[in-house]
PyMOL Python script that loads the backbone (N, CA, C, O; Angstrom):
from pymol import cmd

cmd.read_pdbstr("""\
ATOM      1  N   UNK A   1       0.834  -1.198   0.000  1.00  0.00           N
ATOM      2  CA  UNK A   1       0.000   0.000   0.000  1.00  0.00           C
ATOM      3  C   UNK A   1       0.873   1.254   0.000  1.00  0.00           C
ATOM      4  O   UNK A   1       0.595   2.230  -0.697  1.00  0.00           O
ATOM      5  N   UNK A   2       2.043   1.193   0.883  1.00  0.00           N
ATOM      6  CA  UNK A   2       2.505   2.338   0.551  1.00  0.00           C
ATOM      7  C   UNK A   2       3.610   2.850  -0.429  1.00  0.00           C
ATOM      8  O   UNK A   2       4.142   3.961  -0.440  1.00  0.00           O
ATOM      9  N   UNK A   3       3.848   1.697  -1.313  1.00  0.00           N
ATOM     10  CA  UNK A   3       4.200   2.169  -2.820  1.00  0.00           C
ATOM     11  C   UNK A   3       3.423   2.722  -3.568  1.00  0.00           C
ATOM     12  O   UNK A   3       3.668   3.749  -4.200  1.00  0.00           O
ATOM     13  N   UNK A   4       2.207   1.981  -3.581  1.00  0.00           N
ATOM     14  CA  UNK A   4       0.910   2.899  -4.510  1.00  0.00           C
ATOM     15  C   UNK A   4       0.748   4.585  -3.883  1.00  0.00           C
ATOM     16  O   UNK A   4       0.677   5.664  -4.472  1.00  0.00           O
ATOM     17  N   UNK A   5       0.729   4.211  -2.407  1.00  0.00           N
ATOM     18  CA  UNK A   5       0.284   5.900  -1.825  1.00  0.00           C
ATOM     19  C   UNK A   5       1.416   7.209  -2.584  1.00  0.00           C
ATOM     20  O   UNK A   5       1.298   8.398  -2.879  1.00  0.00           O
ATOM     21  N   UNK A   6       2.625   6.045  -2.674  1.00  0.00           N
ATOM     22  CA  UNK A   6       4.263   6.817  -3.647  1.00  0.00           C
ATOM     23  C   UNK A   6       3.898   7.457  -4.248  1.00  0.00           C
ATOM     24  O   UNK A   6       3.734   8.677  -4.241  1.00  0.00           O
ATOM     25  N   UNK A   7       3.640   6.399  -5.117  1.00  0.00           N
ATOM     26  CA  UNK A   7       3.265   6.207  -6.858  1.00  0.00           C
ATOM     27  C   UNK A   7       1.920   7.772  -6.935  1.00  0.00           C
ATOM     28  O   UNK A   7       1.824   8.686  -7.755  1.00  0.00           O
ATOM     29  N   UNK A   8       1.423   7.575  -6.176  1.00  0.00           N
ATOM     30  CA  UNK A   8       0.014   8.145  -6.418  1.00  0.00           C
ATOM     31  C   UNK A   8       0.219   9.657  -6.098  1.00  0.00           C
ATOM     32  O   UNK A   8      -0.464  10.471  -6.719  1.00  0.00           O
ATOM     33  N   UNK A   9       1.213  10.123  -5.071  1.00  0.00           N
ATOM     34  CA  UNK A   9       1.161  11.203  -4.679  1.00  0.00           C
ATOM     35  C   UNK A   9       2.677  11.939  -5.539  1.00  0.00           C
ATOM     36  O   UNK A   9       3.156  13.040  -5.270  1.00  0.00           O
ATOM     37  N   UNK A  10       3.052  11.235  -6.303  1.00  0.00           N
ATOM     38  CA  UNK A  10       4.477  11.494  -6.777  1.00  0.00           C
ATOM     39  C   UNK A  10       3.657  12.106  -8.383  1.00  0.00           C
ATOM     40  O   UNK A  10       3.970  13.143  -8.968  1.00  0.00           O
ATOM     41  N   UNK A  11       2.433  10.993  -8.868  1.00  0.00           N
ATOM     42  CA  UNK A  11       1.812  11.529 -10.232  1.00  0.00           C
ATOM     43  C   UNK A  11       1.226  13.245 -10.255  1.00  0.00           C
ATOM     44  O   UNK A  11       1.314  14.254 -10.955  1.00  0.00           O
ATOM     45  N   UNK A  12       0.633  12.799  -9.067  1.00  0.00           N
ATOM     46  CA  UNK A  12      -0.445  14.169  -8.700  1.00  0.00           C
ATOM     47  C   UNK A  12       0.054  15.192  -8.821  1.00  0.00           C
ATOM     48  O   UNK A  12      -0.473  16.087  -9.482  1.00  0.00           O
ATOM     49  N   UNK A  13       1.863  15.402  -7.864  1.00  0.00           N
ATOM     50  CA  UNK A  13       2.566  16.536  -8.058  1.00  0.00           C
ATOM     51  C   UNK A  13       3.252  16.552  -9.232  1.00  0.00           C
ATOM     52  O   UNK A  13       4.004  17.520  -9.346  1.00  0.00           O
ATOM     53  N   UNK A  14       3.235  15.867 -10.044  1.00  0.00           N
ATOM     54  CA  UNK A  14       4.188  16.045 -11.339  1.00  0.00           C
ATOM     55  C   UNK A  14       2.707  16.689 -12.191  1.00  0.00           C
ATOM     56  O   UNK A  14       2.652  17.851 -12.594  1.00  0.00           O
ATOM     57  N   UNK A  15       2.138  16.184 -12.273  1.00  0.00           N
ATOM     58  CA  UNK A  15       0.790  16.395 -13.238  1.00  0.00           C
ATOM     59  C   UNK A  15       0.573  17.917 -12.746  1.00  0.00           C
ATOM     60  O   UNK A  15       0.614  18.804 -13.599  1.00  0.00           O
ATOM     61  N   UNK A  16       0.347  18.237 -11.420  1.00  0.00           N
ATOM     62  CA  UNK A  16      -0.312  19.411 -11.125  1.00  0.00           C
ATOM     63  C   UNK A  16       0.859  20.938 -11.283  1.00  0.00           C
ATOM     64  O   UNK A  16       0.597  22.133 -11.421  1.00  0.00           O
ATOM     65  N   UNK A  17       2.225  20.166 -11.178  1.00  0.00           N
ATOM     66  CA  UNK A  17       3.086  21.069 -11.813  1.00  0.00           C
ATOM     67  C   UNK A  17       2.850  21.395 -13.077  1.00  0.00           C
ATOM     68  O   UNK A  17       2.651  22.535 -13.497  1.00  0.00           O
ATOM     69  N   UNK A  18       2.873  20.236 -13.800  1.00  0.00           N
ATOM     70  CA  UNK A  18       3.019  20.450 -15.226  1.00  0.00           C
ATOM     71  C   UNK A  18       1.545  21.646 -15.816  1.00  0.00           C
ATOM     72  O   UNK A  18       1.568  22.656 -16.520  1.00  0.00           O
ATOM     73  N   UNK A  19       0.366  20.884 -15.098  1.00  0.00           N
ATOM     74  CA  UNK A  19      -0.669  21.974 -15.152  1.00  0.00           C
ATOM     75  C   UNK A  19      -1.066  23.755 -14.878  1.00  0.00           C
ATOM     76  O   UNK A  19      -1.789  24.711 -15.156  1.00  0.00           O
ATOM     77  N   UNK A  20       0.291  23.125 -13.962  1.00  0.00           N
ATOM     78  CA  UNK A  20       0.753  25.208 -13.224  1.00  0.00           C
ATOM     79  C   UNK A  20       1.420  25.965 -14.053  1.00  0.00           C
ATOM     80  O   UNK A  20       1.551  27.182 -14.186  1.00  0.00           O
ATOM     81  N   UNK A  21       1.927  24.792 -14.729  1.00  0.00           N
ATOM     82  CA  UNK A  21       3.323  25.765 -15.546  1.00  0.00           C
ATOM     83  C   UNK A  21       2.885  26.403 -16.592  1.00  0.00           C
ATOM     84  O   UNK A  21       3.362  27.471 -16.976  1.00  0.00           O
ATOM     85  N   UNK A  22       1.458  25.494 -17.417  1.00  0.00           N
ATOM     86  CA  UNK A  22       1.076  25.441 -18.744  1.00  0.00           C
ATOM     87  C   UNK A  22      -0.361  25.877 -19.075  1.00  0.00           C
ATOM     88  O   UNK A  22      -0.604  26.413 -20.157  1.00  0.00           O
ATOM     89  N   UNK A  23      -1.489  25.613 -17.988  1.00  0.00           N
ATOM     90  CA  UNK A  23      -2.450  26.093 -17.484  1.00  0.00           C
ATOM     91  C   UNK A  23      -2.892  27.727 -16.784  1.00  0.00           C
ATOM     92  O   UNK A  23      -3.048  28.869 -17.218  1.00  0.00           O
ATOM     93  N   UNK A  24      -2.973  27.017 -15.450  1.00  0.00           N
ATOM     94  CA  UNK A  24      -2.656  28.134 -14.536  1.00  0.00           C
ATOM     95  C   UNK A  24      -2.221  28.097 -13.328  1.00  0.00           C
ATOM     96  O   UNK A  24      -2.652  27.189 -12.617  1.00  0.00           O
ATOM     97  N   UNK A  25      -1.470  28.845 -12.887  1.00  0.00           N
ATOM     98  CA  UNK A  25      -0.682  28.835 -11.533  1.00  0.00           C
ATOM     99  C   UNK A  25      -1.790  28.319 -10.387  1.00  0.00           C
ATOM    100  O   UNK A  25      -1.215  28.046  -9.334  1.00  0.00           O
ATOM    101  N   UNK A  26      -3.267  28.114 -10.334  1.00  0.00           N
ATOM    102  CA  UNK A  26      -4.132  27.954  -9.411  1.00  0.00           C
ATOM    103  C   UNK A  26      -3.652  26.247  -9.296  1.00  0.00           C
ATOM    104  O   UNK A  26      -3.516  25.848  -8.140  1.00  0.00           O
ATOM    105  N   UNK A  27      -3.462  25.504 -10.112  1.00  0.00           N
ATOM    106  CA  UNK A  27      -2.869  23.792  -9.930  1.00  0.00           C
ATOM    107  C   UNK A  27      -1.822  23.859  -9.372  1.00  0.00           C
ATOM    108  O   UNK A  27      -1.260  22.769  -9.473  1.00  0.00           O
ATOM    109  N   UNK A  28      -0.889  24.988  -8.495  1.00  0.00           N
ATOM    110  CA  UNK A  28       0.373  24.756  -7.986  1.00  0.00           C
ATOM    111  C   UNK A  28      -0.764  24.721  -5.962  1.00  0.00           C
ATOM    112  O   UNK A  28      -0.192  24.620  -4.876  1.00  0.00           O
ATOM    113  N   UNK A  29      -2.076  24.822  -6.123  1.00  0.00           N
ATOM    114  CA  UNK A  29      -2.778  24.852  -4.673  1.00  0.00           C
ATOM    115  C   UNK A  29      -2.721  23.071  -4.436  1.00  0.00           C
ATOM    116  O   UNK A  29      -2.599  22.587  -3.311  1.00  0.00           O
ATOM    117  N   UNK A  30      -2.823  22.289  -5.608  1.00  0.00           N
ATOM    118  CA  UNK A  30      -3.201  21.000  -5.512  1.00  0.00           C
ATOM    119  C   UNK A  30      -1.950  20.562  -5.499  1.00  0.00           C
ATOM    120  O   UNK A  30      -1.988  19.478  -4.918  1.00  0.00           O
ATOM    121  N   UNK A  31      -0.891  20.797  -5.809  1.00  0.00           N
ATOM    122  CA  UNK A  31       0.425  20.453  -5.304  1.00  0.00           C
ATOM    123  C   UNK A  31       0.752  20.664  -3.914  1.00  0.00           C
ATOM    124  O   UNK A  31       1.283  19.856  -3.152  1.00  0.00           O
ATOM    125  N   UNK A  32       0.273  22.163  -3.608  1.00  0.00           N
ATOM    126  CA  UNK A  32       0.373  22.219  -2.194  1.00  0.00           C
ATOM    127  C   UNK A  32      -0.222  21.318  -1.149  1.00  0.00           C
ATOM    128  O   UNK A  32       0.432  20.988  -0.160  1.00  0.00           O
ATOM    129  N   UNK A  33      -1.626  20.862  -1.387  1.00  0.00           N
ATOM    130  CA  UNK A  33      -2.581  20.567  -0.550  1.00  0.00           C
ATOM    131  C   UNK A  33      -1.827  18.918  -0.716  1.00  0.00           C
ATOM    132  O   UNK A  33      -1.693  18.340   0.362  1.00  0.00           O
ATOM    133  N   UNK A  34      -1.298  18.081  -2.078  1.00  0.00           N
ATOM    134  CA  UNK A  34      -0.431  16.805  -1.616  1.00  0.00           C
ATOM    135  C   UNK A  34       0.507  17.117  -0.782  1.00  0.00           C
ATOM    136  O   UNK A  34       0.668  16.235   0.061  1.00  0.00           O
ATOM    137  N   UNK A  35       1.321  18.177  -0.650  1.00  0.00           N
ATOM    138  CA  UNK A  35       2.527  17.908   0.258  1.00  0.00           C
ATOM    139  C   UNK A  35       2.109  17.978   1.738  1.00  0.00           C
ATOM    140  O   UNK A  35       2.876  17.725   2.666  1.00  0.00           O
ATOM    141  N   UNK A  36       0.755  18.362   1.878  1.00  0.00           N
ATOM    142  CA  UNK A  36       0.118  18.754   2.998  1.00  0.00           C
ATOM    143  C   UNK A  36      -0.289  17.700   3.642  1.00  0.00           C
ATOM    144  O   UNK A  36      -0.238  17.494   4.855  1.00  0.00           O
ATOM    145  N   UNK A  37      -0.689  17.045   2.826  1.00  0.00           N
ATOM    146  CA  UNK A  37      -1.454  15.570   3.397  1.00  0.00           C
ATOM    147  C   UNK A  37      -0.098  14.864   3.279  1.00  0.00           C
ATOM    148  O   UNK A  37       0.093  14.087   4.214  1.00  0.00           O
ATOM    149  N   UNK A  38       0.811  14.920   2.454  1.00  0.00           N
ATOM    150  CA  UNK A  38       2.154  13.813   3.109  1.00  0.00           C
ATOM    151  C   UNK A  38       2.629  14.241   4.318  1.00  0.00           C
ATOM    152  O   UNK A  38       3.125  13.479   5.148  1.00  0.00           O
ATOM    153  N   UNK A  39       2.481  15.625   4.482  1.00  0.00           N
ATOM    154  CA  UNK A  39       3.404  15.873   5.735  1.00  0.00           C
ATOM    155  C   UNK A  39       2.091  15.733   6.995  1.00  0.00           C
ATOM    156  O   UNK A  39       2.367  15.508   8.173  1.00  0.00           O
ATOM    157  N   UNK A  40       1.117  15.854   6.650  1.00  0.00           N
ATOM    158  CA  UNK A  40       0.342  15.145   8.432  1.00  0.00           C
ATOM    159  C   UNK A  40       0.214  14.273   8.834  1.00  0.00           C
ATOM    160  O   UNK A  40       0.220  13.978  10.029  1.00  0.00           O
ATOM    161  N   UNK A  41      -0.030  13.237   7.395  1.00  0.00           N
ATOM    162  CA  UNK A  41       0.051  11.456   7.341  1.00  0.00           C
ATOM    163  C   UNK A  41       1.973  11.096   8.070  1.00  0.00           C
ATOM    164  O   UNK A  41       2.344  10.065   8.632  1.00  0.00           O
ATOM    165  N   UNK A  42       2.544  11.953   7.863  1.00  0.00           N
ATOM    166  CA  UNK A  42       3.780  11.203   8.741  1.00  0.00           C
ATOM    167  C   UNK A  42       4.069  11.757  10.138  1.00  0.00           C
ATOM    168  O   UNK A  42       5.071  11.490  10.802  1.00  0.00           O
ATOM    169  N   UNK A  43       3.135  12.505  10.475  1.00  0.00           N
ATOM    170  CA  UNK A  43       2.911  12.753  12.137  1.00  0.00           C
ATOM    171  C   UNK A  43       1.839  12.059  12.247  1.00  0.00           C
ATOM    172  O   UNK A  43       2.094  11.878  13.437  1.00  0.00           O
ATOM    173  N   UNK A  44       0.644  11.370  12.078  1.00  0.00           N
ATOM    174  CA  UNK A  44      -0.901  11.101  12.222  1.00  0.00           C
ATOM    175  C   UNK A  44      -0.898   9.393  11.718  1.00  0.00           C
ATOM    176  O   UNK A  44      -1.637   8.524  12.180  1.00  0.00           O
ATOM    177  N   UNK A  45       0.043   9.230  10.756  1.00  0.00           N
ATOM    178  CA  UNK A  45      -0.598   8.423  10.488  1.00  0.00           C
ATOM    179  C   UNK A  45      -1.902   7.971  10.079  1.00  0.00           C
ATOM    180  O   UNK A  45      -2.496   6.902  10.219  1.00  0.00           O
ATOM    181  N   UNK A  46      -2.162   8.961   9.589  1.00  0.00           N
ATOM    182  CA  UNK A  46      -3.595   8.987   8.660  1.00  0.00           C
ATOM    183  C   UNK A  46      -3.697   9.492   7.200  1.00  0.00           C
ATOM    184  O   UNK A  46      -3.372  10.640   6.897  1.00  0.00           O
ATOM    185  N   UNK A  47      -4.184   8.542   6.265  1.00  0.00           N
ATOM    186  CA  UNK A  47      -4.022   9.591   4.728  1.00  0.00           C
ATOM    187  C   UNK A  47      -5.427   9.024   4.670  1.00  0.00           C
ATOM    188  O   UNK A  47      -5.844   8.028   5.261  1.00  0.00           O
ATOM    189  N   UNK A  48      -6.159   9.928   3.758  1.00  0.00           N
ATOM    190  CA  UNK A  48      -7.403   9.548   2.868  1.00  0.00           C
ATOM    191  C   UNK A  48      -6.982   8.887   2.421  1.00  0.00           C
ATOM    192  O   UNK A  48      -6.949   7.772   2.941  1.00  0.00           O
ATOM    193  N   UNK A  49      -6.314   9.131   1.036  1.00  0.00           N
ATOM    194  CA  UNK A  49      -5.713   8.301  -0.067  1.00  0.00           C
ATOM    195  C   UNK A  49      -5.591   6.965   0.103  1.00  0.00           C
ATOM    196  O   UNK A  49      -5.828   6.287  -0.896  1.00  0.00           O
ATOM    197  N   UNK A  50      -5.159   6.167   1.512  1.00  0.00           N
ATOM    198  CA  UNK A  50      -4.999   5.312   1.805  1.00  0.00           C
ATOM    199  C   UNK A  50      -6.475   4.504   2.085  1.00  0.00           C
ATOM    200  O   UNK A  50      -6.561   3.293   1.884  1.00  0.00           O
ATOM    201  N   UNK A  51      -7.451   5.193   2.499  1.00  0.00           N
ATOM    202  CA  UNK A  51      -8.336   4.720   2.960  1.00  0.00           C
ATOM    203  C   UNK A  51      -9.001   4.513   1.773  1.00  0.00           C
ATOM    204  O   UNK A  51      -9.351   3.333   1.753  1.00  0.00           O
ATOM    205  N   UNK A  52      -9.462   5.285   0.433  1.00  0.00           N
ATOM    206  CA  UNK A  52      -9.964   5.137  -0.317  1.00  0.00           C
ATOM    207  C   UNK A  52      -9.827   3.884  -1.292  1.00  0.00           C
ATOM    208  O   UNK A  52     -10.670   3.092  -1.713  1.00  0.00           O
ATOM    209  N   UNK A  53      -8.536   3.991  -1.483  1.00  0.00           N
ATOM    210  CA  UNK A  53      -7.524   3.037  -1.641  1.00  0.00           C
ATOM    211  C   UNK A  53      -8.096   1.018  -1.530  1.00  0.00           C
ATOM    212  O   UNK A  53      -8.535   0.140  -2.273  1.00  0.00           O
ATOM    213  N   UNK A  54      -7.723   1.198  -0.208  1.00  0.00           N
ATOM    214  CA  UNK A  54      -8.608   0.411   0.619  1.00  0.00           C
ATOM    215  C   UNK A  54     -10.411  -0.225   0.408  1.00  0.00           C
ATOM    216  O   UNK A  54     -10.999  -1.283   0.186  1.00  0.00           O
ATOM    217  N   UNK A  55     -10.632   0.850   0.591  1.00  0.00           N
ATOM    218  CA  UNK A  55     -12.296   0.658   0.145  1.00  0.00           C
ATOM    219  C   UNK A  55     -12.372   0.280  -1.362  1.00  0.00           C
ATOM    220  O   UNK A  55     -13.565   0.125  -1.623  1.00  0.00           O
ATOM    221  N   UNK A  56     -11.667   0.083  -2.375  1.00  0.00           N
ATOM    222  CA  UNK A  56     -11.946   0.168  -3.849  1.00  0.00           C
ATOM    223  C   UNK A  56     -10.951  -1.705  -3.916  1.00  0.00           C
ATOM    224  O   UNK A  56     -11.232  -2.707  -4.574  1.00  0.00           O
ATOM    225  N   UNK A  57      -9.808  -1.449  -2.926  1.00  0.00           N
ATOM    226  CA  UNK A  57      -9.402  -3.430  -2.794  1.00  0.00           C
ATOM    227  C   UNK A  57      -8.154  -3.394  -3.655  1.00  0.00           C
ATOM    228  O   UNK A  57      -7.710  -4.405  -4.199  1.00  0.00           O
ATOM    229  N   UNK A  58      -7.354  -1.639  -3.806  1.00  0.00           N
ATOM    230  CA  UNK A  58      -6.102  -1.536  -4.024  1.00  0.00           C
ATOM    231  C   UNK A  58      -4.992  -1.643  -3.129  1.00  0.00           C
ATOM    232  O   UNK A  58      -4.820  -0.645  -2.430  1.00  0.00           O
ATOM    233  N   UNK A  59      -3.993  -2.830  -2.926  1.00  0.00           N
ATOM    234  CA  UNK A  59      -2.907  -2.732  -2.030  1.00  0.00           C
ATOM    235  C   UNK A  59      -3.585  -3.645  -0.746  1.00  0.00           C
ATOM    236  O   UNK A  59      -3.011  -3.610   0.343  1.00  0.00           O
ATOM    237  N   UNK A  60      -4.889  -4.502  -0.926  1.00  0.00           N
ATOM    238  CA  UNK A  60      -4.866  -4.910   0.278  1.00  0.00           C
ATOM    239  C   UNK A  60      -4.457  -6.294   0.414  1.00  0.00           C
ATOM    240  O   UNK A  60      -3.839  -6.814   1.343  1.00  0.00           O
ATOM    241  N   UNK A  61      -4.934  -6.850  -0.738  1.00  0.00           N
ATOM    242  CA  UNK A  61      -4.266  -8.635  -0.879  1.00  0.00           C
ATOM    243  C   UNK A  61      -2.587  -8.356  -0.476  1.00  0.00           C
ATOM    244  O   UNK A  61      -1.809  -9.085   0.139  1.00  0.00           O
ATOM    245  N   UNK A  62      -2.422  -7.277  -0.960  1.00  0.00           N
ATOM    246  CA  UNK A  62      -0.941  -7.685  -1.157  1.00  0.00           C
ATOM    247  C   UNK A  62      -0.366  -7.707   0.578  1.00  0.00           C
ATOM    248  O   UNK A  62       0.595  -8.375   0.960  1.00  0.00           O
ATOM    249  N   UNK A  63      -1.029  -7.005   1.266  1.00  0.00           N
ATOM    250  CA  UNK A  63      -0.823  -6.803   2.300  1.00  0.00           C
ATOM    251  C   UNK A  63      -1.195  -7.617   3.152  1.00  0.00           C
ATOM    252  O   UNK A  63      -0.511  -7.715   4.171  1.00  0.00           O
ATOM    253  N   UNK A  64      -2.223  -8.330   3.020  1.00  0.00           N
ATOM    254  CA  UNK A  64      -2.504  -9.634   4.018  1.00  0.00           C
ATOM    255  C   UNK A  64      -1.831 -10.996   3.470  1.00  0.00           C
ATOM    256  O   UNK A  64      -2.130 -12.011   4.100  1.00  0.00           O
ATOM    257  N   UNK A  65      -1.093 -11.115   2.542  1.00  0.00           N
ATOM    258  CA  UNK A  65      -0.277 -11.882   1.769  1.00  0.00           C
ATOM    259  C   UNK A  65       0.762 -12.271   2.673  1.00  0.00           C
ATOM    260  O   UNK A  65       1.113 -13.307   3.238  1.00  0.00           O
ATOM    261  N   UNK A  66       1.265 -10.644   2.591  1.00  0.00           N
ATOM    262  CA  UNK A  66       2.760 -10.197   3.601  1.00  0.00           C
ATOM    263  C   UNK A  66       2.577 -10.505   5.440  1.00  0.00           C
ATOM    264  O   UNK A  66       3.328 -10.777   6.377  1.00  0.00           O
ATOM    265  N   UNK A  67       1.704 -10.363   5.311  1.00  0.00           N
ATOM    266  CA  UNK A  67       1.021 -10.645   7.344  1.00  0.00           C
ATOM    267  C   UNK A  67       0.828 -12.264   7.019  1.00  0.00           C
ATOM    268  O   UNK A  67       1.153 -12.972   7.972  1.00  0.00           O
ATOM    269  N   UNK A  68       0.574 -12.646   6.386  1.00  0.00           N
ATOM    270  CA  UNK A  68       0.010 -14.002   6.211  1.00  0.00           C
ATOM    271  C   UNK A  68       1.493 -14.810   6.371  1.00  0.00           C
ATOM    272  O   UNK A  68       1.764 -15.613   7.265  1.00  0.00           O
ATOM    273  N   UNK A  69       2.346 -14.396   5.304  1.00  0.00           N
ATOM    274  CA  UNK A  69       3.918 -14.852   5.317  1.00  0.00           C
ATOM    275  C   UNK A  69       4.921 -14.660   6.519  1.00  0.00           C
ATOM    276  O   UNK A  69       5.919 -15.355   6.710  1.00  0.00           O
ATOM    277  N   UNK A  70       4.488 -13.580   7.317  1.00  0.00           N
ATOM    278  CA  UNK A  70       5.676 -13.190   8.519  1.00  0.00           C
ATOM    279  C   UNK A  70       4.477 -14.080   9.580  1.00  0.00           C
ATOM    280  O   UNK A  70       4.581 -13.273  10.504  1.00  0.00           O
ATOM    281  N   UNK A  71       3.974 -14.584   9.843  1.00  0.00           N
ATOM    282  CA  UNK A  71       2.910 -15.052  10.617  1.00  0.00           C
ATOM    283  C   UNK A  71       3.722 -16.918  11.067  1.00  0.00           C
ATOM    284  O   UNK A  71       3.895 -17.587  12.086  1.00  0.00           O
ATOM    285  N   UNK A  72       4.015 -17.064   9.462  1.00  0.00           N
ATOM    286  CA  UNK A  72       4.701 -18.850   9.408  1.00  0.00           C
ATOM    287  C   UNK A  72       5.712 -18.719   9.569  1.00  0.00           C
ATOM    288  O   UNK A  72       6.464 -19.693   9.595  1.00  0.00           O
TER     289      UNK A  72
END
""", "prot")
cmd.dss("prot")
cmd.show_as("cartoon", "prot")
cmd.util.cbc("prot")
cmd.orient("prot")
């Protein structure tokens, strides 16, 4: 799960740059607002992203796979 959360928050800011640069400077707020949620999720331990994530059945096999394997 938290390669995808990577993956996912690494697209958003490349995309929303690229949209600031070429668009309008208002897509450099949605860049802001990812670095915002990375930086509370690593005091909190809490992301949406993750949860949504979750609810849709992305990143979770893989993860009870891995609990399943350190378990034996």
């Amino acid at each position: 799960m938290e390669k995808v959360i990577r993956r996912l928050a690494g697209a958003f800011v490349t995309i929303s740059v690229i949209l600031g640069y070429f668009m309008s400077p208002y897509w450099f707020l949605f860049t802001l607002f990812v670095g915002l949620n990375l930086f509370q999720s690593s005091f909190t331990n809490w992301c949406l992203a993750e949860q949504i994530l979750a609810k849709v059945g992305i990143g979770v096999e893989k993860e009870a796979d891995s609990q399943s394997n350190s378990l034996s």
